[in-house]
PDB file of the backbone (N, CA, C, O) and the ligand in Angstrom, with CONECT records:
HET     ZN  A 101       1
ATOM      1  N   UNK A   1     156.999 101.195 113.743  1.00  0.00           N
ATOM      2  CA  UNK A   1     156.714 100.892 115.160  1.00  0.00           C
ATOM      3  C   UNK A   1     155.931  99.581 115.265  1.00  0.00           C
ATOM      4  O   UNK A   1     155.068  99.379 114.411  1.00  0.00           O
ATOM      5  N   UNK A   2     156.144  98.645 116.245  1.00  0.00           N
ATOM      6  CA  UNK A   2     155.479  96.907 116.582  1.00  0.00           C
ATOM      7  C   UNK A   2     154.031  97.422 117.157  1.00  0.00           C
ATOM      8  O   UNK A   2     153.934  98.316 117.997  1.00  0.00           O
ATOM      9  N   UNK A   3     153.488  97.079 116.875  1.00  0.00           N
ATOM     10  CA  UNK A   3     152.193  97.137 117.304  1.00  0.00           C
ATOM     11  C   UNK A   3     151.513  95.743 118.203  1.00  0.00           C
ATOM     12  O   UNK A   3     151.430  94.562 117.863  1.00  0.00           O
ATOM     13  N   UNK A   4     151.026  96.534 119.641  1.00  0.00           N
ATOM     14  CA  UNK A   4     150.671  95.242 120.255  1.00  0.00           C
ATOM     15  C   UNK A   4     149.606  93.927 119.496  1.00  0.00           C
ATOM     16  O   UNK A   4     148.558  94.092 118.872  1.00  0.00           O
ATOM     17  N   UNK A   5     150.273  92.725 119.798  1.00  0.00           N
ATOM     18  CA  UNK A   5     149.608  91.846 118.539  1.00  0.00           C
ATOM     19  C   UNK A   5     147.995  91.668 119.609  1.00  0.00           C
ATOM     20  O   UNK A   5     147.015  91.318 118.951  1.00  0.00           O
ATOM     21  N   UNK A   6     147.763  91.887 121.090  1.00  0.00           N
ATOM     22  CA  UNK A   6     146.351  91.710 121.928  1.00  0.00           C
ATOM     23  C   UNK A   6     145.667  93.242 121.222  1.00  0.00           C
ATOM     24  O   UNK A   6     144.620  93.089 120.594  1.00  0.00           O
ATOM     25  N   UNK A   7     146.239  94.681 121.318  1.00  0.00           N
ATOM     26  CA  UNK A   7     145.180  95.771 121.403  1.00  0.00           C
ATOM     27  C   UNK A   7     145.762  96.480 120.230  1.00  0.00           C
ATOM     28  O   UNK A   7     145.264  97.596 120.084  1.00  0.00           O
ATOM     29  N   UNK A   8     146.700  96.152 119.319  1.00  0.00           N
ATOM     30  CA  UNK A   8     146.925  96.989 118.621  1.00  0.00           C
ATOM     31  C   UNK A   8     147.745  98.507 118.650  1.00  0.00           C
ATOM     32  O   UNK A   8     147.867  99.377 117.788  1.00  0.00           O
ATOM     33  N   UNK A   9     148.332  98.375 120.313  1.00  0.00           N
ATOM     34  CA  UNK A   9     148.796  99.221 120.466  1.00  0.00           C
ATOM     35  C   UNK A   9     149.977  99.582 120.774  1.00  0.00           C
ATOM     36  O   UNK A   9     150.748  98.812 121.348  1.00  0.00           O
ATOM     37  N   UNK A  10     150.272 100.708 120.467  1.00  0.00           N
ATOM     38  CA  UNK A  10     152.352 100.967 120.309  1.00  0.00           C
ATOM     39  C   UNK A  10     152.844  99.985 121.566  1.00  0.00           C
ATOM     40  O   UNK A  10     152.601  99.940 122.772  1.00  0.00           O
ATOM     41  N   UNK A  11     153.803  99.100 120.480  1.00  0.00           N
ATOM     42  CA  UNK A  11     155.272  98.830 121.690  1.00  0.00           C
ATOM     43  C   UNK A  11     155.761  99.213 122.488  1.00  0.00           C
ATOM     44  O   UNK A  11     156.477  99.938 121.798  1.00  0.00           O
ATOM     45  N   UNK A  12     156.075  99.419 123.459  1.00  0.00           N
ATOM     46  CA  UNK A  12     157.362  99.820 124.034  1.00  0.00           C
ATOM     47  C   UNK A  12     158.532  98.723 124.274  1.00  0.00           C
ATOM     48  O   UNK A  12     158.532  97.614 124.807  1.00  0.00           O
ATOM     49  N   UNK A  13     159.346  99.368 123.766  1.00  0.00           N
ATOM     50  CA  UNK A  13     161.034  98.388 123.376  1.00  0.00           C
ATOM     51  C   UNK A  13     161.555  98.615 124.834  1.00  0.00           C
ATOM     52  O   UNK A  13     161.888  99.698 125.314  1.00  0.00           O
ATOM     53  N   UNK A  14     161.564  96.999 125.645  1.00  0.00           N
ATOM     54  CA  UNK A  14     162.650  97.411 127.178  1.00  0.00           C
ATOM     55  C   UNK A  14     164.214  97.030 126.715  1.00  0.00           C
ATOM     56  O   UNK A  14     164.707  95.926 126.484  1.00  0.00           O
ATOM     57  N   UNK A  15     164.367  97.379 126.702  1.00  0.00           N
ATOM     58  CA  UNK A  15     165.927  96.817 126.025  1.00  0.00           C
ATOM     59  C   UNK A  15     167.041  96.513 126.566  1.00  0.00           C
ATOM     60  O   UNK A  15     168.027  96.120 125.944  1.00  0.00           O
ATOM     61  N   UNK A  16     166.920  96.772 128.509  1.00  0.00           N
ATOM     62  CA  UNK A  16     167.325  95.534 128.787  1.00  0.00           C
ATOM     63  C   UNK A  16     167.065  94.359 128.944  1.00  0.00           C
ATOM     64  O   UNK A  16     167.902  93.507 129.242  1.00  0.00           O
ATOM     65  N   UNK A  17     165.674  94.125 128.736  1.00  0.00           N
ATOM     66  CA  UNK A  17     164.979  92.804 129.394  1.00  0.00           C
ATOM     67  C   UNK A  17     164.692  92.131 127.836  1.00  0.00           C
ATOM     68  O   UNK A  17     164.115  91.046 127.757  1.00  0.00           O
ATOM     69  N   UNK A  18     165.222  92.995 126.387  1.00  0.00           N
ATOM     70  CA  UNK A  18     164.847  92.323 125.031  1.00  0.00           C
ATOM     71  C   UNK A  18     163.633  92.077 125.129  1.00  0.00           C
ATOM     72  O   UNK A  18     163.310  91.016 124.596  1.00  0.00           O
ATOM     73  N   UNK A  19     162.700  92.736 125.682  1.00  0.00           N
ATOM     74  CA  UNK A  19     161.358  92.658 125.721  1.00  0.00           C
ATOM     75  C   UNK A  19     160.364  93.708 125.003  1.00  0.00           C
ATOM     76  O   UNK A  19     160.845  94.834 125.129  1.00  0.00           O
ATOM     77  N   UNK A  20     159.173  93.729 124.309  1.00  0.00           N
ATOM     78  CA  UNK A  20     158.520  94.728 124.253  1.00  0.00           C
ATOM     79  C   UNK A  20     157.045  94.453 125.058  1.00  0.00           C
ATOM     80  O   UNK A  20     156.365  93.510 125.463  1.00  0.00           O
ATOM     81  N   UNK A  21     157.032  95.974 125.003  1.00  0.00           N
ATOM     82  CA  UNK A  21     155.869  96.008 126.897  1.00  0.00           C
ATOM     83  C   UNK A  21     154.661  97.066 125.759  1.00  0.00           C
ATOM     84  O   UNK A  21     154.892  97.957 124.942  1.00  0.00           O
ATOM     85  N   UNK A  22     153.447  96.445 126.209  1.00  0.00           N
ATOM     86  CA  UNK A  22     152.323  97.179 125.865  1.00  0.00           C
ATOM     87  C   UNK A  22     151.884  98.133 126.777  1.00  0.00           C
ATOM     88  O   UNK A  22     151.396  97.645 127.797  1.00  0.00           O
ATOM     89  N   UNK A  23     151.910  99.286 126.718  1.00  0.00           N
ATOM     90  CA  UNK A  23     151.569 100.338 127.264  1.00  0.00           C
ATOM     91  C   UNK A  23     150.211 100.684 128.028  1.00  0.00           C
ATOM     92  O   UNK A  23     149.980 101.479 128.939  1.00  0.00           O
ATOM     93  N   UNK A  24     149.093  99.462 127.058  1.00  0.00           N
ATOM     94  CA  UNK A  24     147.752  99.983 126.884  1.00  0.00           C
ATOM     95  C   UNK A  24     147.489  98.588 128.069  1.00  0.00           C
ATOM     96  O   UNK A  24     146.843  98.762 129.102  1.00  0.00           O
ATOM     97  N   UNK A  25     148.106  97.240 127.696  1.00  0.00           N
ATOM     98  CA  UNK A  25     147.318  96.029 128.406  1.00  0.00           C
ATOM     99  C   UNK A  25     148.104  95.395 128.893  1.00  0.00           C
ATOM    100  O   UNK A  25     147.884  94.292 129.393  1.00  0.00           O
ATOM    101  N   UNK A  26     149.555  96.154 128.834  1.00  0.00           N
ATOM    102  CA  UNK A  26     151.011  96.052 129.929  1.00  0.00           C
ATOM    103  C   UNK A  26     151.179  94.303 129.917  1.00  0.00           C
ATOM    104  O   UNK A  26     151.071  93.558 130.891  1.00  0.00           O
ATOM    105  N   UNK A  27     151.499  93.896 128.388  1.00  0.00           N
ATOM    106  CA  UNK A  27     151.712  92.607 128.149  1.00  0.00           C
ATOM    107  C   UNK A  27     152.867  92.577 127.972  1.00  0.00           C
ATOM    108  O   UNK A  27     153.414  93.680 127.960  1.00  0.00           O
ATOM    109  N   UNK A  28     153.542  91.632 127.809  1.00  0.00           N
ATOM    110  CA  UNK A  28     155.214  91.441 127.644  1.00  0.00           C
ATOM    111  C   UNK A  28     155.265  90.857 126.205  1.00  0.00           C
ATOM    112  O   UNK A  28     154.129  90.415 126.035  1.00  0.00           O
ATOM    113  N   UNK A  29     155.994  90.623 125.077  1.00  0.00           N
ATOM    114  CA  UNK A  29     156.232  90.155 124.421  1.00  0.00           C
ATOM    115  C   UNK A  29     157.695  89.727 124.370  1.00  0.00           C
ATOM    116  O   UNK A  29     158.502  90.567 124.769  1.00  0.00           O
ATOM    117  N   UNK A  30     158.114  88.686 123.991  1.00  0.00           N
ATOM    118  CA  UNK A  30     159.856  88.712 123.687  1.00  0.00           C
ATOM    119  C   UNK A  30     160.351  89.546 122.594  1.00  0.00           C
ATOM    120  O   UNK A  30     159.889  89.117 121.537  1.00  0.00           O
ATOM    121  N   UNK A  31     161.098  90.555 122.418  1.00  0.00           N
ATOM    122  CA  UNK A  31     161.999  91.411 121.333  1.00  0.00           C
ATOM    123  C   UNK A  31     161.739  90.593 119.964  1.00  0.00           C
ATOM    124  O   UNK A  31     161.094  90.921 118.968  1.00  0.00           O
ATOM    125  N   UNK A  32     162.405  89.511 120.233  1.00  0.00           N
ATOM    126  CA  UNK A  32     162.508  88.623 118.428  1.00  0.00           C
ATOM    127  C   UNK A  32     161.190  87.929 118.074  1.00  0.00           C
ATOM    128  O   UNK A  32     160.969  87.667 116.892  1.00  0.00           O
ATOM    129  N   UNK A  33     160.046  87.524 119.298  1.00  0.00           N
ATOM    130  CA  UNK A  33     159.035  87.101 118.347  1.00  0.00           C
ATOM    131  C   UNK A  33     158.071  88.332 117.832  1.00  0.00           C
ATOM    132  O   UNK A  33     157.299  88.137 116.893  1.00  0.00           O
ATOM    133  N   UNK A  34     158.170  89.886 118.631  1.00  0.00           N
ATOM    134  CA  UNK A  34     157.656  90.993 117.561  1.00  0.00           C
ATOM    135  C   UNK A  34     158.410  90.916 116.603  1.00  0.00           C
ATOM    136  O   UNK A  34     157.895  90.401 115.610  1.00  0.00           O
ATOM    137  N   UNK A  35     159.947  91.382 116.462  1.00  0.00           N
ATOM    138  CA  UNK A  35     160.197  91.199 115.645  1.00  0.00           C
ATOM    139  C   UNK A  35     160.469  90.497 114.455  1.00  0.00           C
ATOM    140  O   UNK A  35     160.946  91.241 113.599  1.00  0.00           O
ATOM    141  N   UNK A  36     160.311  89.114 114.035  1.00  0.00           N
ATOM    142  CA  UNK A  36     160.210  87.962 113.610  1.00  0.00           C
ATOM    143  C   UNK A  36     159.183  88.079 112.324  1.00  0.00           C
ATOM    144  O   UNK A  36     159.266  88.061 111.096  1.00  0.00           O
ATOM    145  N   UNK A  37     157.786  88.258 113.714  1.00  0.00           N
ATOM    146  CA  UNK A  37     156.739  89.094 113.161  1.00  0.00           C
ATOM    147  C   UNK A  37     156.037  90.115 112.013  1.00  0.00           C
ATOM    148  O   UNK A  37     155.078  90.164 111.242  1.00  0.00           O
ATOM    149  N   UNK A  38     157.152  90.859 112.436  1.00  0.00           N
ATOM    150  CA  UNK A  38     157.248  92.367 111.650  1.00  0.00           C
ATOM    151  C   UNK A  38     158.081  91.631 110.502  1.00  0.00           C
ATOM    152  O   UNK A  38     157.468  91.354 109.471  1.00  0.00           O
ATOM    153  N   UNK A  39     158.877  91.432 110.562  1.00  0.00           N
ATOM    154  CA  UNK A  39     159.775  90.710 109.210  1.00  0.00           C
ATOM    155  C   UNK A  39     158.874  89.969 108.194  1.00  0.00           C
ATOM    156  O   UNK A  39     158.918  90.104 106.971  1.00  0.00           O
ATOM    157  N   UNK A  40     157.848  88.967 109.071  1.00  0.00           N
ATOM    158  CA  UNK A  40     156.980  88.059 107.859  1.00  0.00           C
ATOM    159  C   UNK A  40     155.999  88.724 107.608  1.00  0.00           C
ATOM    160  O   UNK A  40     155.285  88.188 106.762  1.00  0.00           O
ATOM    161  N   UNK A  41     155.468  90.133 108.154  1.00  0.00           N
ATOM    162  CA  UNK A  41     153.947  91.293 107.898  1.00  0.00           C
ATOM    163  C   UNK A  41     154.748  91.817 106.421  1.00  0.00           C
ATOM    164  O   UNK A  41     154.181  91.970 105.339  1.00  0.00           O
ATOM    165  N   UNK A  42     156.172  92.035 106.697  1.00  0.00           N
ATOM    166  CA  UNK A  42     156.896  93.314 105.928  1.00  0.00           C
ATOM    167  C   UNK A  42     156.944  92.619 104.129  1.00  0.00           C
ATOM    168  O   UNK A  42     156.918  93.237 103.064  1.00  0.00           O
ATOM    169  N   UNK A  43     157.033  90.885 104.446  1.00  0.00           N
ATOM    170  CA  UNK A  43     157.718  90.214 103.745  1.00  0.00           C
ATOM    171  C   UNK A  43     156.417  90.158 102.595  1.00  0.00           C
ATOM    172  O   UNK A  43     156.397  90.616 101.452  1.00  0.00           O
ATOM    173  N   UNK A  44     155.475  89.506 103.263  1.00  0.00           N
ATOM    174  CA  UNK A  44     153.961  89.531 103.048  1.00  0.00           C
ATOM    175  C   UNK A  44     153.415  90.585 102.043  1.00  0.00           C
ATOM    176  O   UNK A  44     152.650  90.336 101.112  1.00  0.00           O
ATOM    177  N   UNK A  45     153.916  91.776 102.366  1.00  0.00           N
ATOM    178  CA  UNK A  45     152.807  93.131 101.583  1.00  0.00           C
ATOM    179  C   UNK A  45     153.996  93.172 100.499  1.00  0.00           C
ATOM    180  O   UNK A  45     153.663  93.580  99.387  1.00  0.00           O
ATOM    181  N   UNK A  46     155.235  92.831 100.668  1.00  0.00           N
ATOM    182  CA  UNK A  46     156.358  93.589 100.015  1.00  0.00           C
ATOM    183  C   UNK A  46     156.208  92.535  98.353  1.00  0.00           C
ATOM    184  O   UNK A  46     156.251  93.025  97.225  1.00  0.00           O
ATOM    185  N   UNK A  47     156.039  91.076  98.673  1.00  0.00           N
ATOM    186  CA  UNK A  47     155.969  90.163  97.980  1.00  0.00           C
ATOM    187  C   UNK A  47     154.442  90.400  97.075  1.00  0.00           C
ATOM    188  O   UNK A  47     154.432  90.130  95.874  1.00  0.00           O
ATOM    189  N   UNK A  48     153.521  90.782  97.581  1.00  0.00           N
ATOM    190  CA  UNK A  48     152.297  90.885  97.487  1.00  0.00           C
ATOM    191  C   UNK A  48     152.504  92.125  96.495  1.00  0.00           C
ATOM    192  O   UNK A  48     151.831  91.991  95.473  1.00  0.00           O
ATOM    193  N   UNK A  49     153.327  93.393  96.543  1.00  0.00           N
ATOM    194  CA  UNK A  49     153.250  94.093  95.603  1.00  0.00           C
ATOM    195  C   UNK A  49     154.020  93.511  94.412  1.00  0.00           C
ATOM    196  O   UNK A  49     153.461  93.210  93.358  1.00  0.00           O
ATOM    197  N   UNK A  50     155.452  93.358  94.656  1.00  0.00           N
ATOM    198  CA  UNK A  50     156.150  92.168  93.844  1.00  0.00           C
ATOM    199  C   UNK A  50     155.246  91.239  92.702  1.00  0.00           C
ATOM    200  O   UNK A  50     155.479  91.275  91.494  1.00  0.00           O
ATOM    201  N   UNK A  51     154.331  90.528  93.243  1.00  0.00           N
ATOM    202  CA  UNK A  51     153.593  89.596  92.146  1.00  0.00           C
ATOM    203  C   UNK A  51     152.834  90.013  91.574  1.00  0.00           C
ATOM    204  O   UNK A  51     152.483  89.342  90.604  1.00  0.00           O
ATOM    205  N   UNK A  52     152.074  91.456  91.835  1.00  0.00           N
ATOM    206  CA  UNK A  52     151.199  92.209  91.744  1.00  0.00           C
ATOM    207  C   UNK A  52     151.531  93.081  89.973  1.00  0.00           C
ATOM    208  O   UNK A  52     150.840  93.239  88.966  1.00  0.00           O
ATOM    209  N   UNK A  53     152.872  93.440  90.349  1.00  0.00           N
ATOM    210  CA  UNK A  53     154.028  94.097  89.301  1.00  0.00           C
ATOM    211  C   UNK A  53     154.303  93.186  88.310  1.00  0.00           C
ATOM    212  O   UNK A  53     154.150  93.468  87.121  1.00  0.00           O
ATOM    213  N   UNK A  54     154.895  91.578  88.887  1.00  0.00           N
ATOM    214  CA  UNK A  54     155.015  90.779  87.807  1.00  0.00           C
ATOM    215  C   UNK A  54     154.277  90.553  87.060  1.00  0.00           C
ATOM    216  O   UNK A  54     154.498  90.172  85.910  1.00  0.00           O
ATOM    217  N   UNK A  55     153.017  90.789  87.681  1.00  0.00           N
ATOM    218  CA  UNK A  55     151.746  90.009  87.059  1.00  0.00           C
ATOM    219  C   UNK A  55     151.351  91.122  85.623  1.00  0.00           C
ATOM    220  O   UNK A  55     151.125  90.733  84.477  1.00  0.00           O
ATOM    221  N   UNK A  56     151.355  92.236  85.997  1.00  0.00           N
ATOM    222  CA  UNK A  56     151.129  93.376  84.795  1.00  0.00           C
ATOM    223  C   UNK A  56     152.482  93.544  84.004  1.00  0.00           C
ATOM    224  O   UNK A  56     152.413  94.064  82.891  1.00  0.00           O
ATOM    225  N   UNK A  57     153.633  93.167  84.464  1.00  0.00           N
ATOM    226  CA  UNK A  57     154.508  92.498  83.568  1.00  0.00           C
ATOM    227  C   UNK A  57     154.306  91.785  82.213  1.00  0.00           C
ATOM    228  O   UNK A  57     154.529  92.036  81.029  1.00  0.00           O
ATOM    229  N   UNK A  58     153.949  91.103  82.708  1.00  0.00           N
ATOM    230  CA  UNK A  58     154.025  89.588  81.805  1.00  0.00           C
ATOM    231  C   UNK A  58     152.789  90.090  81.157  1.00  0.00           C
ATOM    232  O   UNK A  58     152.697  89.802  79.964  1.00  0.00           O
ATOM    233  N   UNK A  59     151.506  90.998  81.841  1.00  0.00           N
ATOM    234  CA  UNK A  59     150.130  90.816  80.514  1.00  0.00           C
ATOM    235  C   UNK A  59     150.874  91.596  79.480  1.00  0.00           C
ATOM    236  O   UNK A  59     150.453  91.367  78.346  1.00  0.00           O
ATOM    237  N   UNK A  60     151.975  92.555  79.550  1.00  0.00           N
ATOM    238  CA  UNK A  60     152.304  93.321  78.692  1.00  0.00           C
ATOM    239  C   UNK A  60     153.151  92.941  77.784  1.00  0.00           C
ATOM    240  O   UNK A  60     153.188  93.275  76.600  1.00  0.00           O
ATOM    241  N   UNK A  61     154.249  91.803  78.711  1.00  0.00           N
ATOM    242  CA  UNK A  61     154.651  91.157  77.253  1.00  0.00           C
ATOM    243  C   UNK A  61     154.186  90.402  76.867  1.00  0.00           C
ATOM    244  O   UNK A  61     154.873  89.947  75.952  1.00  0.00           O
ATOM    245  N   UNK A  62     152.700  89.522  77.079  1.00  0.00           N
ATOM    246  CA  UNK A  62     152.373  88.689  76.242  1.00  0.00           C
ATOM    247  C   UNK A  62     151.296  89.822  74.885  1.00  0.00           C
ATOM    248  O   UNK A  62     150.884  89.489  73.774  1.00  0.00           O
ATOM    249  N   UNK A  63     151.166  91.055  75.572  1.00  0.00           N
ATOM    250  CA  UNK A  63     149.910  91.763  74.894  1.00  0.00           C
ATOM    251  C   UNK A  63     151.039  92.283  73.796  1.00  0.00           C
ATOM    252  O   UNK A  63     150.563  92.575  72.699  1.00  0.00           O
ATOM    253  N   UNK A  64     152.616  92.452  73.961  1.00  0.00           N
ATOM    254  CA  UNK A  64     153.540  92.609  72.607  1.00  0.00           C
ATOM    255  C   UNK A  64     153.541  91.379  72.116  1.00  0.00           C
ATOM    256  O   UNK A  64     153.142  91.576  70.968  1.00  0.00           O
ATOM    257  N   UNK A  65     153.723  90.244  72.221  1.00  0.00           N
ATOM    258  CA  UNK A  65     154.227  88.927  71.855  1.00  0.00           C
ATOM    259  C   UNK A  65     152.808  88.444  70.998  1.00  0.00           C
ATOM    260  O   UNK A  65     152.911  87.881  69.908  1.00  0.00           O
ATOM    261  N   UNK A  66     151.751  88.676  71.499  1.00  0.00           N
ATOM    262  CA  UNK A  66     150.692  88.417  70.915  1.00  0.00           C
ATOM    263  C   UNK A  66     150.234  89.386  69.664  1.00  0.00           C
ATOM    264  O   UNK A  66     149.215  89.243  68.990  1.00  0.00           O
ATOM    265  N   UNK A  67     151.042  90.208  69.548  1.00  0.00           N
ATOM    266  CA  UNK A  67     150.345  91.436  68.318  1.00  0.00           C
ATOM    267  C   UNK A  67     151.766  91.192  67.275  1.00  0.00           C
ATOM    268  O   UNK A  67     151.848  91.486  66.082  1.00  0.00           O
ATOM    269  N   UNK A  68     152.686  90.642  68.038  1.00  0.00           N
ATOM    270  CA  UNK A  68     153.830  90.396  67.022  1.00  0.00           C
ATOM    271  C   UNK A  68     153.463  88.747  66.151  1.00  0.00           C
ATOM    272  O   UNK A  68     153.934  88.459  65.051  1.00  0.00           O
ATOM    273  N   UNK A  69     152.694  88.002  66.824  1.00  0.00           N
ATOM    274  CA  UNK A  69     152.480  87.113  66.140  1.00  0.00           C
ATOM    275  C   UNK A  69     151.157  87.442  65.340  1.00  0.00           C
ATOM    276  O   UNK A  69     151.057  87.009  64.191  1.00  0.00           O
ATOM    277  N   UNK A  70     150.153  88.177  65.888  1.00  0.00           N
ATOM    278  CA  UNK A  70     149.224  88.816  65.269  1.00  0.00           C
ATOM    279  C   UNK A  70     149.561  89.368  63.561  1.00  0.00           C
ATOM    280  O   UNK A  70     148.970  89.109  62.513  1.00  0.00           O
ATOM    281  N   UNK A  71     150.705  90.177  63.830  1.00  0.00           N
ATOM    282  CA  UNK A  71     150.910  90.560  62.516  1.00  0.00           C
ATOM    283  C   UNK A  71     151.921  89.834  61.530  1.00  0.00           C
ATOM    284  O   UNK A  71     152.089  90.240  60.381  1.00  0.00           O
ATOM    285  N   UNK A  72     152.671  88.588  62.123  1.00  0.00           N
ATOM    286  CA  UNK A  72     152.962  87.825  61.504  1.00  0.00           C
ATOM    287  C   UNK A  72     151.425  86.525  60.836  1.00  0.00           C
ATOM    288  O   UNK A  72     151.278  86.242  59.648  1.00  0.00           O
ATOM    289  N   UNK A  73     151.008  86.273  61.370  1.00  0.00           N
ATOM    290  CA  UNK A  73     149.797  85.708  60.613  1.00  0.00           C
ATOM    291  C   UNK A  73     149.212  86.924  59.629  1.00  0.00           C
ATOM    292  O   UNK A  73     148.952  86.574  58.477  1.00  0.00           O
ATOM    293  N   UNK A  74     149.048  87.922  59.881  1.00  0.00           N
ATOM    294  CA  UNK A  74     148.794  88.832  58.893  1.00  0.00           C
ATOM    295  C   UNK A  74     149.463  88.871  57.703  1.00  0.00           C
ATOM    296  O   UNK A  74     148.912  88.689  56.617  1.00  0.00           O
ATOM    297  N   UNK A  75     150.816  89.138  57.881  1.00  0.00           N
ATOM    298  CA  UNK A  75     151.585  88.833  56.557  1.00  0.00           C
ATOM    299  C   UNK A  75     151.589  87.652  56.011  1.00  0.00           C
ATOM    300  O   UNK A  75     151.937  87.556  54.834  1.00  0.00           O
ATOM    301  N   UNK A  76     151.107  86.219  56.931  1.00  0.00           N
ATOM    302  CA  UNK A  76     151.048  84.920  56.008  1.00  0.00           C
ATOM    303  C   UNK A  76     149.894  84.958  54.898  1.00  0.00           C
ATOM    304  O   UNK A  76     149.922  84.711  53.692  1.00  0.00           O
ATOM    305  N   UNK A  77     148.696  85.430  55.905  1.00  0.00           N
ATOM    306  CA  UNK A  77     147.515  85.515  54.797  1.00  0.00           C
ATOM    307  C   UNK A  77     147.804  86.190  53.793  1.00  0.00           C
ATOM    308  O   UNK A  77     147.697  85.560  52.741  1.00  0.00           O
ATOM    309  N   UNK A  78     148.287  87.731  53.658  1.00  0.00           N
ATOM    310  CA  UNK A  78     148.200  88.573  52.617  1.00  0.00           C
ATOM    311  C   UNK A  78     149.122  87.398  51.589  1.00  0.00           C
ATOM    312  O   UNK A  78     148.704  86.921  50.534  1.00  0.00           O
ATOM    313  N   UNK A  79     150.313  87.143  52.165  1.00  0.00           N
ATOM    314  CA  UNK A  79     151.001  86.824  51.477  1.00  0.00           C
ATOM    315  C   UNK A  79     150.446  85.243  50.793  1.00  0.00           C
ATOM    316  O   UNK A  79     151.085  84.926  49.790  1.00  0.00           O
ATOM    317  N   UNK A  80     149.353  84.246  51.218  1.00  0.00           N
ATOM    318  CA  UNK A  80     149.065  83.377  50.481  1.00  0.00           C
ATOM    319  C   UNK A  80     147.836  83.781  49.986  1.00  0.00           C
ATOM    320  O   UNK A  80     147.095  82.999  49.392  1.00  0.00           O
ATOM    321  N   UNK A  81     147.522  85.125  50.215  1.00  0.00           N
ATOM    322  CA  UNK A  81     146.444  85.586  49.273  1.00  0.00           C
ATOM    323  C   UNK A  81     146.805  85.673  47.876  1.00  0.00           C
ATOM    324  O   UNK A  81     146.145  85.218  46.942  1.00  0.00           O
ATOM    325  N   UNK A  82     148.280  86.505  47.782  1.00  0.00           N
ATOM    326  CA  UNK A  82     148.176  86.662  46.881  1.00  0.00           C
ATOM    327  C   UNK A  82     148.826  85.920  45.816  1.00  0.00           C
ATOM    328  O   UNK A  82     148.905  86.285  44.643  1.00  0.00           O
ATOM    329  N   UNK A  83     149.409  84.557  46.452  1.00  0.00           N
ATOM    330  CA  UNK A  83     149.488  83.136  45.675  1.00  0.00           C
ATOM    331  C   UNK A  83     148.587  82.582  45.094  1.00  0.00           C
ATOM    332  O   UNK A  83     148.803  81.774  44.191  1.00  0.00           O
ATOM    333  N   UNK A  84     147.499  82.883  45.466  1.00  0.00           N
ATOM    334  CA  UNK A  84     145.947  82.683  44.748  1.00  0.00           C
ATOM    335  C   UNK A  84     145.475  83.194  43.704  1.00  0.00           C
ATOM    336  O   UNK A  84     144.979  82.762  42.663  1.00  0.00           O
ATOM    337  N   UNK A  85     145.777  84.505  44.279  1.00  0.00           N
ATOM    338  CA  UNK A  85     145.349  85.482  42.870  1.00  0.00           C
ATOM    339  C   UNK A  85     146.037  85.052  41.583  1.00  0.00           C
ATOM    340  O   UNK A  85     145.610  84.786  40.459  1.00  0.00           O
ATOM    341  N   UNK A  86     147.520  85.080  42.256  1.00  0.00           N
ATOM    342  CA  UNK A  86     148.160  84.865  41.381  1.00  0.00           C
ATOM    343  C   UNK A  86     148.165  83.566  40.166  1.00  0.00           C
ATOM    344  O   UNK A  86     148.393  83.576  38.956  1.00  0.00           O
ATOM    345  N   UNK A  87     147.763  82.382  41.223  1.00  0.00           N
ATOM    346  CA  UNK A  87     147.173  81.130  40.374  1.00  0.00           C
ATOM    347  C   UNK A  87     146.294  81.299  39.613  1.00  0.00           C
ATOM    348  O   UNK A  87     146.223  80.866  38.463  1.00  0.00           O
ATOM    349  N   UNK A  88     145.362  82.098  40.314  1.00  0.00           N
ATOM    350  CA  UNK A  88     144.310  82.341  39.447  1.00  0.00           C
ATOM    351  C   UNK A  88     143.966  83.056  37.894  1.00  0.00           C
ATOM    352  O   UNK A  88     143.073  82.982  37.051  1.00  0.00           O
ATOM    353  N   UNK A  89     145.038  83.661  38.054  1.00  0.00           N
ATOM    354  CA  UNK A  89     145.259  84.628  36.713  1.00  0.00           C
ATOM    355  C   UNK A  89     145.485  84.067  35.909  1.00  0.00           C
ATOM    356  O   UNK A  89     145.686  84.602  34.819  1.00  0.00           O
TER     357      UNK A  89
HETATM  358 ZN    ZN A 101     148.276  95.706 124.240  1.00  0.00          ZN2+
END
């Protein structure tokens, strides 16, 4: 439901006049600029969860991507550790 953008209060849709009428402070609005409205409020929260999602996305594949290189440096050390030892012997 459009909510009056002066009191916050329910629309009323005239629909022959493509108008919506405030009930509470009996304002007129035109049909398409509530609705217009409502489209960029809807677009707003919808996007807002969207980046919200991407965003814990991506910490998760960098928090795999980072433990996969994690344990590739792991295997470099062990593995030029034990080129050492081995020199050393
Ligand atoms: Zn109103």
């Amino acid at each position: 439901m459009s909510k009056c953008p002066n009191c916050n209060y329910e629309l009323v849709l005239l629909e022959h006049r493509q108008k919506y009428k405030c009930p509470k402070c009996s304002r007129l609005y035109p049909q398409i600029e509530i609705e217009r409205r409502d489209f960029v409020e809807f677009n707003k929260r919808h996007k807002g969860k969207q980046i919200r999602k991407s965003f814990m996305e991506s910490l998760t594949n960098k928090n795999s991507l980072l433990n996969i290189r994690r344990n590739k440096m792991l295997k470099l050390h062990l593995r030029d550790g034990m080129k050492i030892i081995r020199r050393k012997c």
